[in-house]
MIFIDREN-223309 format. One record per residue (C-alpha): x, y, z; chain. Coordinates in steps of 0.05 Angstrom, whole numbers, plus 5000, padded with zeros to 4 digits. Example, Ala and Ser with C-alpha at 12.3 -4.5 7.8 and 13.67 -1.06 7.14 Angstrom:
<<5246,4910,5156>,"A"> <<5273,4979,5143>,"A"> 
//
This chain:
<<4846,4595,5469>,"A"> <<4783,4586,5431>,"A"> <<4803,4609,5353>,"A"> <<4728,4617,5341>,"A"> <<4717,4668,5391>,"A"> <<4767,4708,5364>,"A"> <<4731,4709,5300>,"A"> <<4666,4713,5330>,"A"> <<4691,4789,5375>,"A"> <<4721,4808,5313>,"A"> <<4655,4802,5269>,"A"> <<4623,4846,5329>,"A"> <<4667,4890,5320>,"A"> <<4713,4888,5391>,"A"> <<4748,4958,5396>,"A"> <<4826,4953,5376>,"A"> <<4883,4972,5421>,"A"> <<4904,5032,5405>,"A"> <<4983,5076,5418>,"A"> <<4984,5130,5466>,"A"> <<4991,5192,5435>,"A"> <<5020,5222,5497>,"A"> <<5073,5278,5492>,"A"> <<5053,5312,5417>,"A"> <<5058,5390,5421>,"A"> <<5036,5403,5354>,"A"> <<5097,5442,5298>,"A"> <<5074,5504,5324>,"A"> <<5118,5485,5379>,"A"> <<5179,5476,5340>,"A"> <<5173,5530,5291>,"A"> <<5199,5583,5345>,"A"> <<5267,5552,5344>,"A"> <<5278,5512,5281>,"A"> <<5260,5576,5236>,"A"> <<5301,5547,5181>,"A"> <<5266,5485,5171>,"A"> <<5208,5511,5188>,"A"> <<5212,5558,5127>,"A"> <<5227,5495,5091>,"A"> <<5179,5456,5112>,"A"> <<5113,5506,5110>,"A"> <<5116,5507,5029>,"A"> <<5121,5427,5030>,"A"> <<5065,5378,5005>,"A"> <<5080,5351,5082>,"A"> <<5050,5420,5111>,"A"> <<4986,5415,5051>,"A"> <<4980,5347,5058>,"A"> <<4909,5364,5088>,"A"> <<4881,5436,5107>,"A"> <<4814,5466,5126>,"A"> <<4778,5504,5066>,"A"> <<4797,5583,5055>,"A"> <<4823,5625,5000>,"A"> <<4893,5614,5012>,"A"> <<4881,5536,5014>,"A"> <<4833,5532,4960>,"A"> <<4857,5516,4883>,"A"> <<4797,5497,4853>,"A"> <<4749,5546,4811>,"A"> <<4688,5556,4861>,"A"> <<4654,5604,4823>,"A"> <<4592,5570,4800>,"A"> <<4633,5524,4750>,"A"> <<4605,5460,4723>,"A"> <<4634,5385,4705>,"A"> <<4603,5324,4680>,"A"> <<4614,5261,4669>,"A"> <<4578,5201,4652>,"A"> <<4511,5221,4666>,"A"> <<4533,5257,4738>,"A"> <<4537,5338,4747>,"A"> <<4582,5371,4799>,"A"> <<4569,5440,4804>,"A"> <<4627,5478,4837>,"A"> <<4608,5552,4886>,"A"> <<4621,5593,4943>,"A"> <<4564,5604,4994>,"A"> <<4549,5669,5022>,"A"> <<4582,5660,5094>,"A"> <<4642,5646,5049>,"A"> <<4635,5580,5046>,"A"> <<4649,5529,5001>,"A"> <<4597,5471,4968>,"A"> <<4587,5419,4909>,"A"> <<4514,5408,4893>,"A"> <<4533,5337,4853>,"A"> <<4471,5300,4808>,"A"> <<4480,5236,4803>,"A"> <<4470,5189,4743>,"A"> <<4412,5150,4770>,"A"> <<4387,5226,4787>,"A"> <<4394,5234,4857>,"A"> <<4416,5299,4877>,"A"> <<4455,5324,4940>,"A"> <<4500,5387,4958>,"A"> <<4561,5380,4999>,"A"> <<4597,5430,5044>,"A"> <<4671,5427,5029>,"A"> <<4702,5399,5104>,"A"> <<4774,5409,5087>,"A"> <<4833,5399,5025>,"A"> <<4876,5345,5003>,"A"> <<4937,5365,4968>,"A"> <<4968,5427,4924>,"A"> <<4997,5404,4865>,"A"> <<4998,5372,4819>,"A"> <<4926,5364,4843>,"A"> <<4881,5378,4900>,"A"> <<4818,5332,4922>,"A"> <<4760,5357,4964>,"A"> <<4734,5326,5027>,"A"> <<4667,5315,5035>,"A"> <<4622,5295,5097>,"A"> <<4578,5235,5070>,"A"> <<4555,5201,5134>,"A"> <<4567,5209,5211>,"A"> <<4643,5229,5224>,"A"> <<4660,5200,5148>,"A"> <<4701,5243,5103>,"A"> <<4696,5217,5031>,"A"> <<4744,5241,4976>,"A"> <<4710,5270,4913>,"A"> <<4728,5232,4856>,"A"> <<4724,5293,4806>,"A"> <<4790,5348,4819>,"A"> <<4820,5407,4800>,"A"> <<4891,5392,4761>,"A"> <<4936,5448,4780>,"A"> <<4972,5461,4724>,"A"> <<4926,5459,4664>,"A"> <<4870,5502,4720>,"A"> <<4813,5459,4702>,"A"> <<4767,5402,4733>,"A"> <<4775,5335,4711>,"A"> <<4744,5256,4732>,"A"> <<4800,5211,4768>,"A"> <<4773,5152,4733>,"A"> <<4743,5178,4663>,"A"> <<4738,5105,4641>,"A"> <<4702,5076,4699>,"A"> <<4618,5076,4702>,"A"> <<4609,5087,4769>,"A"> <<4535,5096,4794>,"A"> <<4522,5111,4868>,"A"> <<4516,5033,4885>,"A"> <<4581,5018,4863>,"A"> <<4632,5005,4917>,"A"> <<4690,5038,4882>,"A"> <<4641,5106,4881>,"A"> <<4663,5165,4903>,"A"> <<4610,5147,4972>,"A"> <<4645,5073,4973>,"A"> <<4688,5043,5021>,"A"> <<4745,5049,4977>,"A"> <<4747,5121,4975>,"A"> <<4732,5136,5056>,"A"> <<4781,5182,5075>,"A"> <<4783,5166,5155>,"A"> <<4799,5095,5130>,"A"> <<4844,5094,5062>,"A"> <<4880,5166,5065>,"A"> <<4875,5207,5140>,"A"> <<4938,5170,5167>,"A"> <<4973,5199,5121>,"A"> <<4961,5267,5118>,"A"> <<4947,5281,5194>,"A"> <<4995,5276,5254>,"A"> <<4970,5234,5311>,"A"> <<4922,5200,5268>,"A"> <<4872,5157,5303>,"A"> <<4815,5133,5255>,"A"> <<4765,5111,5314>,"A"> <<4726,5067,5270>,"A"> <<4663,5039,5310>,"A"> <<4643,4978,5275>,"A"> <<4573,4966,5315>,"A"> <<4545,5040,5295>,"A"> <<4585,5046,5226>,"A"> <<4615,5107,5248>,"A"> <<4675,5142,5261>,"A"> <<4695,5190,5314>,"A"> <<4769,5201,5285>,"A"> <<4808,5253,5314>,"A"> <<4882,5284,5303>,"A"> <<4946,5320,5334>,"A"> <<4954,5366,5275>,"A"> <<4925,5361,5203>,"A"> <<4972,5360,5151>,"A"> <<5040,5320,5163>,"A"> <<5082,5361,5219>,"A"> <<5148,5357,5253>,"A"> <<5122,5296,5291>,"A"> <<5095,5249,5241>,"A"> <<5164,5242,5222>,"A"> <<5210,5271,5285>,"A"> <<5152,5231,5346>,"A"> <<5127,5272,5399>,"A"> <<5170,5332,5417>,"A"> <<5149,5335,5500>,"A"> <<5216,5298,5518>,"A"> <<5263,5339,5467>,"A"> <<5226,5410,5495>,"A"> <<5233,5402,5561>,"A"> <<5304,5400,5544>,"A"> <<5313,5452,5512>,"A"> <<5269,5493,5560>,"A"> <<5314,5470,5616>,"A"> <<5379,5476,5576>,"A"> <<5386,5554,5581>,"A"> <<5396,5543,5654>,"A"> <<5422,5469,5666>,"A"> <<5469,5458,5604>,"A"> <<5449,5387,5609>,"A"> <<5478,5348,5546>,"A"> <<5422,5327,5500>,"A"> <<5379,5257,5507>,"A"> <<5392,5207,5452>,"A"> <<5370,5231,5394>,"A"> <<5360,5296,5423>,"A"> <<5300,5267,5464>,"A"> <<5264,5235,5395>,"A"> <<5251,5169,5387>,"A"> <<5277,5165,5311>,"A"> <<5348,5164,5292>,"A"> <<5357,5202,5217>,"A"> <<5428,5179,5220>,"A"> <<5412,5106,5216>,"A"> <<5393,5090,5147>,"A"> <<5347,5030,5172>,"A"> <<5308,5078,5213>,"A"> <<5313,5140,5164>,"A"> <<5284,5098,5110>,"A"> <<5218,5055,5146>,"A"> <<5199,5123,5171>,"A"> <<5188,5156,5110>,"A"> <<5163,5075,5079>,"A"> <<5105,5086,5142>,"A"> <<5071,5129,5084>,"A"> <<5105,5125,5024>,"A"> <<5093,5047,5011>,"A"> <<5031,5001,4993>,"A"> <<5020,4972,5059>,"A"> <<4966,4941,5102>,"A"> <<4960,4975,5179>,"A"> <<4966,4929,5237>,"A"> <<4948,4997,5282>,"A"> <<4896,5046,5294>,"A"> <<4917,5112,5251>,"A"> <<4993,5138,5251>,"A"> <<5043,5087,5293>,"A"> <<5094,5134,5339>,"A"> <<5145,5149,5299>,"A"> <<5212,5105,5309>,"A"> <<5156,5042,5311>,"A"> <<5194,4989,5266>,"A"> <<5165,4977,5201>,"A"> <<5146,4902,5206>,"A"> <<5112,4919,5274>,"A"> <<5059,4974,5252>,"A"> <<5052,4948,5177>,"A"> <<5042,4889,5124>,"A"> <<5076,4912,5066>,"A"> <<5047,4886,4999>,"A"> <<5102,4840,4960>,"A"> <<5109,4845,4878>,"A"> <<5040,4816,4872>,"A"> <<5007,4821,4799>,"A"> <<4957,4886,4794>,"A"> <<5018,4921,4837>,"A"> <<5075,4902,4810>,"A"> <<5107,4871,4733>,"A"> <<5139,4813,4741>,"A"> <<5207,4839,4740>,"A"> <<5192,4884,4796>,"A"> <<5172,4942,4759>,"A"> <<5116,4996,4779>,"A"> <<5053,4984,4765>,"A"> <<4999,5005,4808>,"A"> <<5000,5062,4855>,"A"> <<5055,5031,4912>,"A"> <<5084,5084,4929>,"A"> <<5162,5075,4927>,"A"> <<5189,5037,4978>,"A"> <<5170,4965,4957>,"A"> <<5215,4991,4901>,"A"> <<5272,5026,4936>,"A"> <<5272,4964,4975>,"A"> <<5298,4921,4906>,"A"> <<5350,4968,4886>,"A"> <<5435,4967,4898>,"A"> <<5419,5036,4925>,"A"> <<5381,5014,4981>,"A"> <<5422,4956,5006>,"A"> <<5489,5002,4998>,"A"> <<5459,5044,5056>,"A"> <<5428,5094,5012>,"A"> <<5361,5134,5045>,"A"> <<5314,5178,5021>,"A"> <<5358,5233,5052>,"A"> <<5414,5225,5009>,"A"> <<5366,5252,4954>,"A"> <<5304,5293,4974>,"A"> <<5311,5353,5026>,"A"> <<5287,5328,5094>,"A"> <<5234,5388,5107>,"A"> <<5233,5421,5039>,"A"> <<5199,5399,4971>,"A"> <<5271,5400,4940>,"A"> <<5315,5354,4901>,"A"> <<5393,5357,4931>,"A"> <<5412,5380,4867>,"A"> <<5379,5392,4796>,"A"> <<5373,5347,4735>,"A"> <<5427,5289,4728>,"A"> <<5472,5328,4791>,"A"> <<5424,5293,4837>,"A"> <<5460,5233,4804>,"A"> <<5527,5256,4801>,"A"> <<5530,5266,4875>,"A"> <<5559,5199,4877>,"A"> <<5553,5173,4801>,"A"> <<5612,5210,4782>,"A"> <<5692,5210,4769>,"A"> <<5696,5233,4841>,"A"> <<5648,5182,4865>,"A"> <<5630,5188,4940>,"A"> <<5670,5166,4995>,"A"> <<5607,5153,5036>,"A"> <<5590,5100,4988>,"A"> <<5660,5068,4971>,"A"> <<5639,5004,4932>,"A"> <<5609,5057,4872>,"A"> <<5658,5057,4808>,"A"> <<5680,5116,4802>,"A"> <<5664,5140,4720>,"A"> <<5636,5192,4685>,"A"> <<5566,5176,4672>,"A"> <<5536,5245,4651>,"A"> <<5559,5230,4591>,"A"> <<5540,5210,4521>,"A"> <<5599,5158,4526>,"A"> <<5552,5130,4577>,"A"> <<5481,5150,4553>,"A"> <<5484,5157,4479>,"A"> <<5440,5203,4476>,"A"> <<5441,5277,4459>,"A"> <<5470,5322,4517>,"A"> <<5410,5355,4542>,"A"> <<5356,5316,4505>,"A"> <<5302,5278,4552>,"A"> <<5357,5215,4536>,"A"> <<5404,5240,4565>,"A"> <<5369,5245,4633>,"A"> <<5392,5193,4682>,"A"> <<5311,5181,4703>,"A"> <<5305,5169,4639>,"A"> <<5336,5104,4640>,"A"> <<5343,5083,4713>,"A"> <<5283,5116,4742>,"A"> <<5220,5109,4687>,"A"> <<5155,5151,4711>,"A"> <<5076,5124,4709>,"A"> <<5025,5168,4714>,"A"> <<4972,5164,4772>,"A"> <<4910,5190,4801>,"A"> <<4907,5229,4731>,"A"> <<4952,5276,4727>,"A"> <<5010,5262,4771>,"A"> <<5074,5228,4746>,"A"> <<5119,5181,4796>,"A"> <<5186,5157,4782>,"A"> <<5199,5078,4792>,"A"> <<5251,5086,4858>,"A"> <<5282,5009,4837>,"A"> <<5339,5052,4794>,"A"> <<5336,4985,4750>,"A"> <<5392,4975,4689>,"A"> <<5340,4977,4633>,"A"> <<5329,4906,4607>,"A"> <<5286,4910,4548>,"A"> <<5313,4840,4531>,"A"> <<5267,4818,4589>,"A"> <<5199,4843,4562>,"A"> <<5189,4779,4515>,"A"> <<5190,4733,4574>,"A"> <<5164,4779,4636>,"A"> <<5117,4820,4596>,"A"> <<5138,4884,4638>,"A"> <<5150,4944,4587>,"A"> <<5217,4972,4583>,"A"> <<5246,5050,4583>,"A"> <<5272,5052,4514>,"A"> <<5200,5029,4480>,"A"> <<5166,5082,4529>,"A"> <<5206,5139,4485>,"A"> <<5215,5103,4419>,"A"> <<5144,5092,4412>,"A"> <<5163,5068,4341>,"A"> <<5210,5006,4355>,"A"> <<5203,4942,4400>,"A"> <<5239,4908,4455>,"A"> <<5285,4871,4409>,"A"> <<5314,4936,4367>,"A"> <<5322,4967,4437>,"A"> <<5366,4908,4464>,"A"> <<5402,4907,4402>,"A"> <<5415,4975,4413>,"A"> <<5444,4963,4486>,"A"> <<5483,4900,4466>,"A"> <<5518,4951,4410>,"A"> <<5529,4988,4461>,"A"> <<5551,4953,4522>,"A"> <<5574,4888,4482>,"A"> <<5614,4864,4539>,"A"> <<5563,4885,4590>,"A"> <<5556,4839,4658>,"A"> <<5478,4862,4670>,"A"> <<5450,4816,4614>,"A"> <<5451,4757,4656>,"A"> <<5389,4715,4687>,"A"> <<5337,4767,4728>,"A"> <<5286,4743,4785>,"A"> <<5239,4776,4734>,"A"> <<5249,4721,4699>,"A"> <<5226,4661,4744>,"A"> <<5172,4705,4774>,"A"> <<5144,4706,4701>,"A"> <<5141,4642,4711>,"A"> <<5117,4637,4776>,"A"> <<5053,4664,4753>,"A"> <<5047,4635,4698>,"A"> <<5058,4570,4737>,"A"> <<5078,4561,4801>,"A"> <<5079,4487,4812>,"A"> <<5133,4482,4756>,"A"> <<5165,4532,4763>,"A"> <<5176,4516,4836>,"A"> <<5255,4492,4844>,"A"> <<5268,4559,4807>,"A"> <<5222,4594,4851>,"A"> <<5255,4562,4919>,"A"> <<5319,4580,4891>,"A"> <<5310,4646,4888>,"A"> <<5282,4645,4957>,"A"> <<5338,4623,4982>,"A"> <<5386,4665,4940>,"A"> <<5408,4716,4996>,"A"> <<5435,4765,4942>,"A"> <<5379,4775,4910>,"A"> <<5323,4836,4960>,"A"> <<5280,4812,5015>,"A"> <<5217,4826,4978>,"A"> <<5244,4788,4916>,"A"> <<5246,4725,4956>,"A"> <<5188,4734,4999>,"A"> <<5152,4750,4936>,"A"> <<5179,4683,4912>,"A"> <<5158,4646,4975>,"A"> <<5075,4667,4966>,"A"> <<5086,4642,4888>,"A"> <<5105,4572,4921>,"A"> <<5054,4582,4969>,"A"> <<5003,4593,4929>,"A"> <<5026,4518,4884>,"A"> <<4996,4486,4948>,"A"> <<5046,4445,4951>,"A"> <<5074,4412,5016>,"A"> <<5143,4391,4997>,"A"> <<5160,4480,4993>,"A"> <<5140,4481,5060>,"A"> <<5189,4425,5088>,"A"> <<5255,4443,5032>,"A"> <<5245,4513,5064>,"A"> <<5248,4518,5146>,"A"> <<5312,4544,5141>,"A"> <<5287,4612,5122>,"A"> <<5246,4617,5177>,"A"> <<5309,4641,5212>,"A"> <<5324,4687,5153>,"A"> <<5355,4758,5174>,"A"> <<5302,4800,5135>,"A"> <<5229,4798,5169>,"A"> <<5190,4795,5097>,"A"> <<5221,4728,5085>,"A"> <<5203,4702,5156>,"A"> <<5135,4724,5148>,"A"> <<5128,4696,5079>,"A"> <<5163,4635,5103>,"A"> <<5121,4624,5161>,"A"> <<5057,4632,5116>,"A"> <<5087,4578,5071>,"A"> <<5082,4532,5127>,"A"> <<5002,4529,5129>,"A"> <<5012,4471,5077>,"A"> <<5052,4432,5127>,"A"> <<5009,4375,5168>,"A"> <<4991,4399,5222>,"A"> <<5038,4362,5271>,"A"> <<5099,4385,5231>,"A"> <<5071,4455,5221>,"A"> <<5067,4470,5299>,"A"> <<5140,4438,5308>,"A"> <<5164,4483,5254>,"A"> <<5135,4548,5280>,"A"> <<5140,4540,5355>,"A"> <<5201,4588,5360>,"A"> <<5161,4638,5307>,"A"> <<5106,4652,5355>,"A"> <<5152,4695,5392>,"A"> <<5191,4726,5331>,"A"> <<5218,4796,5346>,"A"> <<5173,4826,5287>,"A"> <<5103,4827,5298>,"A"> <<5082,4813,5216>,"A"> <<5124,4752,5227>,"A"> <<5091,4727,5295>,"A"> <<5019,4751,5256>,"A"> <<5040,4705,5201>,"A"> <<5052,4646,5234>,"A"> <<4990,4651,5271>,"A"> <<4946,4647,5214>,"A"> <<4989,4594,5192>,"A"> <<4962,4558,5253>,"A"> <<4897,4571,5240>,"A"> <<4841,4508,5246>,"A"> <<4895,4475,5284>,"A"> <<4903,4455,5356>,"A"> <<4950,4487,5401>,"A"> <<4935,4416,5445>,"A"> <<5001,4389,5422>,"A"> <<5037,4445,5432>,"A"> <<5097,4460,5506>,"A"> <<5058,4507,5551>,"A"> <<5105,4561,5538>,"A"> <<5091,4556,5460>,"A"> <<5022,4549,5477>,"A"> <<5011,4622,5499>,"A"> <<5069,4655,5451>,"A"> <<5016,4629,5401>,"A"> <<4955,4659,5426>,"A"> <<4996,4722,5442>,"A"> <<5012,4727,5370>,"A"> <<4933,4704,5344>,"A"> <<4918,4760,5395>,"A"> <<4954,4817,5355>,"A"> <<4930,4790,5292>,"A"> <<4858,4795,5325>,"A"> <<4879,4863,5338>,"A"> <<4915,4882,5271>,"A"> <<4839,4854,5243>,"A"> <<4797,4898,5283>,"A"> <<4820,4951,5267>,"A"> <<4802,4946,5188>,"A"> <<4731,4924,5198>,"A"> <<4717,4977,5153>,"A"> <<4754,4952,5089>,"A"> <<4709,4903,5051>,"A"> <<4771,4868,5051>,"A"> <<4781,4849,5118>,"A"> <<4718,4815,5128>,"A"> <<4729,4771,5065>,"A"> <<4792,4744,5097>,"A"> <<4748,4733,5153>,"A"> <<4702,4690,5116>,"A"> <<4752,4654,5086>,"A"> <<4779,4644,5160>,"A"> <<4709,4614,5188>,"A"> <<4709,4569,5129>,"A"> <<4785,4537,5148>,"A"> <<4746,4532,5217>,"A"> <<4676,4504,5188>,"A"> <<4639,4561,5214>,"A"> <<4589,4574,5155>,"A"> <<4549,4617,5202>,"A"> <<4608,4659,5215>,"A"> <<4634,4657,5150>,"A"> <<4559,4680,5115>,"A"> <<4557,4731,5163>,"A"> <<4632,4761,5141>,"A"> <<4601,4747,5065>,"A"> <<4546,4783,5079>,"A"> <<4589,4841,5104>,"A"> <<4631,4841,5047>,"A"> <<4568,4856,4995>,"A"> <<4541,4916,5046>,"A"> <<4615,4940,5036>,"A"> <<4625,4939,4968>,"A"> <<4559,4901,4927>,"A"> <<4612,4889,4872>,"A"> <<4658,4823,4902>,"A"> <<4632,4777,4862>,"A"> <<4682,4732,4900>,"A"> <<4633,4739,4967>,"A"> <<4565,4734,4934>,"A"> <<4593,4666,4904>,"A"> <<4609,4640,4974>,"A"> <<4546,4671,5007>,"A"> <<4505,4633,4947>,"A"> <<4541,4562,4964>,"A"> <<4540,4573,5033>,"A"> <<4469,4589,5032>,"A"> <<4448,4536,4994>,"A"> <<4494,4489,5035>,"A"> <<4458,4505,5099>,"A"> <<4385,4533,5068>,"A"> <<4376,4496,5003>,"A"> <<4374,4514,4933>,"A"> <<4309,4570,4933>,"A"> <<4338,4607,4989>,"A"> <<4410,4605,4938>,"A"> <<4370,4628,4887>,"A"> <<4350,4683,4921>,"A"> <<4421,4709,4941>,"A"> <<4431,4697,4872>,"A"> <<4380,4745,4853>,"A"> <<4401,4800,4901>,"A"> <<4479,4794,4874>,"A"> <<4446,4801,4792>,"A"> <<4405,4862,4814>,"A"> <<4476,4899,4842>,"A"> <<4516,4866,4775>,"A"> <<4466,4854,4718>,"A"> <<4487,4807,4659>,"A"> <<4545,4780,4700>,"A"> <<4565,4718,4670>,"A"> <<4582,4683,4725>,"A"> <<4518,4701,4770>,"A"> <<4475,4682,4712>,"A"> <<4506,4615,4703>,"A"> <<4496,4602,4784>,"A"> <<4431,4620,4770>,"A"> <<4410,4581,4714>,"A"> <<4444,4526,4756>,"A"> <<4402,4535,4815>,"A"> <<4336,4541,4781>,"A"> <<4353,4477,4726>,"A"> <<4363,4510,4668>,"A"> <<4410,4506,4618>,"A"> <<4473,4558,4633>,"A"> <<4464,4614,4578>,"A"> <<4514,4617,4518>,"A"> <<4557,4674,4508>,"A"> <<4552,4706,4438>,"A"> <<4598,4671,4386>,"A"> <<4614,4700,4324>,"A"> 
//
């Protein structure tokens, strides 16, 4: 297998493999006999997770309202077919009016879709909140002009690419990467009975049949998920609700394992605080996944209604299903105790204190106006703050105190407490700080199998990123580990094996029974040989390069992607390649400083210093005054590299 030729289709843009989306009815089907959850489910945020435009669906004041916002004017009306339109002025004073396509969301906002190019749906960066009835920016602190990539026209806000999959059933985003186009299509918009149940053809002609055969049902009644196993309860509802990277085309069929359709994002920094805590928008499972909750067999189930918008219970009874004297015998290791209590709290009864999320479950707000809840259900540890820098719940309320009066507090109260001990915050604090000397805690905690798969994966890209070899060789072992985010992050390590060793290591990888683990192990290989390697091993390998290829092709439309692919062509010595995924990059998003740095060396690697200079030039005019461009150019022309003020 030629490596390079991979590359080279997937910088054409070579069409991705795609599921079948054979056998989807549409909830319209199911509707007619499951009227109950039907009732339920037709007032979710599932059902107006994306709708066309009409009174019923619309929020938003369309009456000829105005907003503005650094320099840019969105004016807001109905047309007079009914219609409805934003005539937006930009700041650099172009103007443009939109037809509204179709709605994203109800509460506790709702985003508009507009039509910005052929087939591309763009969300609008400027919404209507819900509750307070009025407009506002999603980013009021950002200066975003028109040829920024994180505009509302960027790449980052394409909805076909960054959103569709998970608001549509039968999601396919058809990206065509020659033209710059999309042709994306859908079963159903909005999230139906099959983006969670699969398709519904097997389980219907059953049913159909039943009235006259009395055949017993298929497994699962004919779906291909099982809500009664936890594993498979919880990685369907993580297929949306978690920061993740697709491996596939638009929505997987439901019942597709996790690690097979997806690359989830570990406790990276920007995502995650050190200690595991929230941070960016990741979306809940990356934190269910580090709480006692989740490996006690707890699912999303056990709290939120499966078709309805509801809690199981209200207020701190959600809690007390199982957090009680009674406990719950589905859960037997819980102690049983009272813990709506102030014995427990210490708080006033009824005061926000006194709530368990209060405590265990702290909220961030995103996207402007819309709080979530951190789903770890972490002990609060303000004691750790010092040393991780994460912020802790108590501080969040007592705005007036720090960390140290808070843990005072706790110690007061809890003196003989068994949850002050060491926390993996703690050494991936220090991770990032330092990961080269911090790196016998750091492989510790890798291999510390109490402690939640993404915790030591997490720990395993800290040591990866030290660069150092010896990680790779004290660390084989977990190449076999049970949970497939350690494999993966395992098998990644090994890239800083030699060569010889590395392709030893992995040979049993290539043919891992999770495809993010066979993907990672692959790259891992990557400007090696497979010369050296059994026959058999030989094409396990470029089966597993193969659905990497795949998993790559099919976000050529993320910026992103084609920087990994320059980064790829450089392990190979391809600078041709690698300018030409640079080069992609800037059209993306003329903001990665990161690519116009490599396209400038690259360039004046291969085309001397004067053609540099002029990438150079190009980068300045899309960031002006960057330091860093300025200093490559002054470089490049022999000049002195300009001072920054001093006081």
């Amino acid at each position: 297998m030629q490596i390079a030729v991979l590359i080279l289709f997937l910088l054409l843009g070579l069409p991705a493999m795609a599921e079948s989306l054979d056998g989807y009815l549409g909830s319209d089907r199911c509707t007619g006999c499951h009227k109950d959850s039907a009732a339920d489910w037709a007032g979710s945020h599932h059902a107006q997770a994306w709708t066309m435009p009409s009174r019923e669906t619309i929020a938003g004041d369309f009456s000829g309202t105005a907003f503005h916002h650094d320099g840019m004017t969105a004016r807001f009306q109905t047309g007079a077919e009914g219609g409805y339109y934003i005539d937006v002025t930009e700041k650099d004073g172009s103007q443009a009016e939109y037809q509204v396509h179709s709605v994203a969301g109800i509460d506790p906002l709702q985003q508009y879709l507009l039509e910005a190019g052929p087939g591309r749906l763009q969300s609008f960066d400027v919404a209507w909140d819900t509750e307070e009835g009025k407009w506002f920016h999603l980013y009021p602190d950002q200066t975003l002009p028109p040829s920024d990539g994180l505009h509302w026209t960027g790449p980052y806000k394409t909805w076909n690419a960054r959103c569709a999959e998970c608001h549509a059933t039968g999601f396919r985003k058809n990206y065509d990467a020659r033209r710059l186009s999309y042709a994306s299509t859908q079963v159903e918009m909005g999230v139906g009975c099959e983006a969670c149940h699969g398709p519904g053809k097997d389980h219907v002609a059953w049913a159909d049949a039943w009235e006259t055969t009395r055949t017993p049902p298929p497994a699962n009644h004919g779906f291909p998920v099982d809500f009664t196993d936890p594993r498979q309860a919880v990685e369907q509802c993580a297929t949306c609700h978690s920061r993740r990277e697709a491996n596939l085309d638009g929505n997987p069929v439901p019942g597709t394992r996790f690690h097979d359709a997806y690359t989830l994002a570990l406790l990276r920094p920007g995502l995650y605080h050190a200690d595991g805590q929230i941070q960016d928008e990741v979306y809940v499972y990356g934190s269910f996944l580090q709480s006692k909750m989740h490996a006690r067999g707890v699912t999303c189930l056990n709290c939120h209604g499966a078709h309805s918008p509801d809690l199981k219970a209200e207020g701190n009874g959600l809690c007390s299903q199982c957090h009680s004297p009674a406990g719950n015998p589905d859960f037997p290791t819980l102690t049983a105790a009272d813990y709506d209590s102030p014995a427990h709290h210490f708080h006033p009864e009824g005061s926000v204190g006194a709530k368990c999320q209060s405590c265990h479950m702290p909220e961030r707000v995103y996207m402007g106006n819309d709080w979530r809840a951190d789903h770890s259900f972490r002990i609060p540890r303000p004691d750790l703050s010092p040393v991780t820098g994460a912020p802790d719940a108590c501080t969040a309320c007592h705005g007036g105190q720090d960390a140290a009066w808070a843990a005072a507090q706790i110690s007061a109260w809890y003196p003989d407490s068994r949850n002050r001990g060491r926390h993996y915050g703690e050494v991936l604090a220090r991770g990032r700080a330092d990961g080269a000397s911090a790196a016998g805690d750091l492989t510790a905690l890798a291999q510390d199998t109490s402690q939640p798969g993404i915790v030591r994966a997490t720990a395993l890209w800290l040591l990866e990123r030290s660069n150092n070899p010896l990680s790779a060789a004290r660390l084989t072992d977990l190449l076999r580990d049970p949970d497939p985010l350690v494999r993966a992050a395992a098998a990644s390590l090994q890239r800083l094996a030699p060569l010889q060793e590395r392709g030893k290591r992995l040979a049993a990888v290539f043919a891992d029974p999770a495809r993010n683990v066979r993907m990672a192990a692959a790259r891992a290989m990557l400007g090696g040989t497979e010369n050296r390697l059994p026959n058999g091993t030989a094409r396990e390998l470029q089966a597993a390069m193969a659905e990497w290829q795949d998993a790559m092709a099919n976000r050529l439309d993320f910026p992103e992607t084609h920087l990994q692919l320059g980064g790829v062509a450089l392990t190979m010595r391809n600078m041709g390649m690698a300018a030409s995924a640079f080069h992609e990059v800037v059209r993306l998003d003329p903001q990665r400083l990161d690519a116009w740095v490599m396209l400038a060396r690259i360039t004046a690697a291969t085309k001397g210093r004067s053609a540099a200079a002029a990438v150079v030039a190009e980068a300045l005019s899309a960031n002006p005054e960057d330091p860093e461009l300025l200093a490559a150019q002054a470089e490049l022309e022999g000049k002195p590299a300009p001072q920054g003020d001093s006081e």
